[in-house]
N, C-alpha and C positions, 0 to 999 in steps of 0.2 A: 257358754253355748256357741257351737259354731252357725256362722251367718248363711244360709242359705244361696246357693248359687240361681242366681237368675234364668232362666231357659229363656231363649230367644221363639224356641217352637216347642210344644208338646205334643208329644205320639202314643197313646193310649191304646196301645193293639191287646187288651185282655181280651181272653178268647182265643188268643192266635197260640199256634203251636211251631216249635223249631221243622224246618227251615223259614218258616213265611215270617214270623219275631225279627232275624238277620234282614230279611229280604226287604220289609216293610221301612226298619230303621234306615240300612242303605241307602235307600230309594227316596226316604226323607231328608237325609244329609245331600243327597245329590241337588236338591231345589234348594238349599243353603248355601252362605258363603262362607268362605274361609275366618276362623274366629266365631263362629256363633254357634251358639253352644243348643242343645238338643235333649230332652227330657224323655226318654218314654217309659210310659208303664207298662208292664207285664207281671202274668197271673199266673204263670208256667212256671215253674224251678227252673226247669235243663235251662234254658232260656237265660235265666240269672247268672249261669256261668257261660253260657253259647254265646250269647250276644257280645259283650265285653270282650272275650276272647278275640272274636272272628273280629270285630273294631279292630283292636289295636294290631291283628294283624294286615286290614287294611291301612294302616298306618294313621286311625285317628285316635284320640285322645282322650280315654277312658277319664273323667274326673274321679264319678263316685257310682257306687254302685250299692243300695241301700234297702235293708226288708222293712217296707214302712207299716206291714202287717200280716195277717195269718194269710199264703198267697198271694201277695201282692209285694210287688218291686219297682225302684226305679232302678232308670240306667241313667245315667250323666254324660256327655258325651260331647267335645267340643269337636268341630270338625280343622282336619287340620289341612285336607288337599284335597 
């Protein structure tokens, strides 16, 4: 069994829809520092590939990306700059 990654912050935007999912994470990584890593859930599909995408091509650090149930997702995310 793999070990669980620690999130230093959790972002819980379920209810939220693409673009406000991108905009919301962003926004959270920006009150971060470099190295700390970021959890958010999301309830939206498009989102479960939106968000991840639009990261890493911000240039941060997708870990994992995970359906932990029917609708429902994390994103993993360490900030890198």
């Amino acid at each position: 069994m793999r070990e669980r990654i620690k999130a230093d912050v959790e972002l819980d935007i379920r209810g939220e829809v693409c673009p406000f999912t991108f905009v919301k994470s962003k926004l959270a990584l920006e009150q971060m520092k470099i190295g700390e890593v970021l959890r958010v859930l999301i309830d939206y599909e498009p989102s479960a590939r939106n968000v991840p995408k639009s990261m890493r091509d911000e240039g941060q650090e997708v870990l994992e990306v995970n359906k932990l149930g029917n609708n429902l997702w994390e994103i993993i995310i360490r900030k890198r700059k």
